[in-house]
C-alpha positions as semicolon CSV with decimal commas, in nm:
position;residue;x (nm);y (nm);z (nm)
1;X;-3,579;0,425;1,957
2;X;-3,391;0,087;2,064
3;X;-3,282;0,021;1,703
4;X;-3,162;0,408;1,615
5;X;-2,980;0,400;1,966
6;X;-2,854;0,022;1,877
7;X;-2,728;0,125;1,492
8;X;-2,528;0,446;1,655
9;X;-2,354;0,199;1,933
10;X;-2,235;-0,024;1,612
11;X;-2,149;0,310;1,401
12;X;-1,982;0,430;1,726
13;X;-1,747;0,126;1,768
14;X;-1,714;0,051;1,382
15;X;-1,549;0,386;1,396
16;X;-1,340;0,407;1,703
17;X;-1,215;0,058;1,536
18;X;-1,062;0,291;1,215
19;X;-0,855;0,386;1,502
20;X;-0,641;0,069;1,517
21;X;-0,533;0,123;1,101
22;X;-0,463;0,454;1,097
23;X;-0,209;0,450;1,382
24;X;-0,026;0,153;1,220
25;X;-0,018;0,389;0,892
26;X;0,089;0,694;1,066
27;X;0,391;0,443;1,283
28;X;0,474;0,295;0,938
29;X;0,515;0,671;0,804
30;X;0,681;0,789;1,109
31;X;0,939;0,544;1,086
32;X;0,978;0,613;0,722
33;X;1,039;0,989;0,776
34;X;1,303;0,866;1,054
35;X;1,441;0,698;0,788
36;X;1,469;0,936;0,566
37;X;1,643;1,198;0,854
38;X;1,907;0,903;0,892
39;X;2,007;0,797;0,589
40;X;1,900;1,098;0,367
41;X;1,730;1,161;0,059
42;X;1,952;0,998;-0,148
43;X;1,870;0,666;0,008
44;X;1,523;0,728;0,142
45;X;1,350;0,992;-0,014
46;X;1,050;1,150;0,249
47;X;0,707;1,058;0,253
48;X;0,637;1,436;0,146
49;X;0,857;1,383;-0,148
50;X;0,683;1,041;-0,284
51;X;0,364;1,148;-0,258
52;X;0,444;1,479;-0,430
53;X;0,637;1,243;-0,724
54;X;0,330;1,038;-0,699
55;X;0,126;1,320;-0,773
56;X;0,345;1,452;-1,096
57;X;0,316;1,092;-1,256
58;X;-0,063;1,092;-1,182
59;X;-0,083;1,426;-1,346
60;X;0,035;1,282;-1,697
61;X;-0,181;1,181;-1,934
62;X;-0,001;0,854;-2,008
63;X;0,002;0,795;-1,646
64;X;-0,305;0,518;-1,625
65;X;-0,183;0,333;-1,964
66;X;0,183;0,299;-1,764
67;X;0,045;0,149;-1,477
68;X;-0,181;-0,084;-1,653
69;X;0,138;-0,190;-1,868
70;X;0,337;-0,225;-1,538
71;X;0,109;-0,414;-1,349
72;X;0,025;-0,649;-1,647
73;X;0,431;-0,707;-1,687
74;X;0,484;-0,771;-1,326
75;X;0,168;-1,001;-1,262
76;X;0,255;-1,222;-1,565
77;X;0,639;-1,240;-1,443
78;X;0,544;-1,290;-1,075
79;X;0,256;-1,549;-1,177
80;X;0,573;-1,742;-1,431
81;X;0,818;-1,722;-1,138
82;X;0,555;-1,884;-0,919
83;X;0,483;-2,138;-1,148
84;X;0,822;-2,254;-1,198
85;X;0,954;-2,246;-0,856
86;X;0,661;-2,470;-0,732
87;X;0,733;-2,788;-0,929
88;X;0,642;-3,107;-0,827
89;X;0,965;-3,381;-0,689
90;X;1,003;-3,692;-0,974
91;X;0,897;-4,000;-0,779
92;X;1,142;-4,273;-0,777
């Protein structure tokens, strides 16, 4: 009975935890969609509309050999760029 009462105390604060991260997501998109009512949709498009964008591209049936070509083009630039900009001085 100890251990069942024990594992629903950890459960119970493991999830009361989740708390924490979800209202730093839901402050990030709050300040988004403020964002968006500021500047417009022109600028800032809403959260609404992304995620419905998001959702069209996801739909296609190219979408997953995009992304893979995308992330493969940005990691290999990103990893060159790194490479180059952390160069060793020439001793003297």
């Amino acid at each position: 009975m100890n251990r069942i009462l024990e594992s629903l105390g950890w459960m119970g604060r493991y999830l009361w935890a989740g708390w924490a991260g979800l209202s730093g997501i839901f402050c990030f998109l709050a300040a988004w969609q403020a964002g968006h009512e500021i500047y417009g949709s022109f600028i800032l498009p809403s959260p609404g509309e992304t995620f419905t964008a998001i959702g069209v591209l996801a739909a296609r049936p190219d979408f997953f050999a995009i992304l893979s070509q995308t992330v493969t083009k940005r990691s290999i630039s990103r990893a060159g760029c790194t490479c180059l900009s952390h160069r060793r001085p020439i001793n003297e």
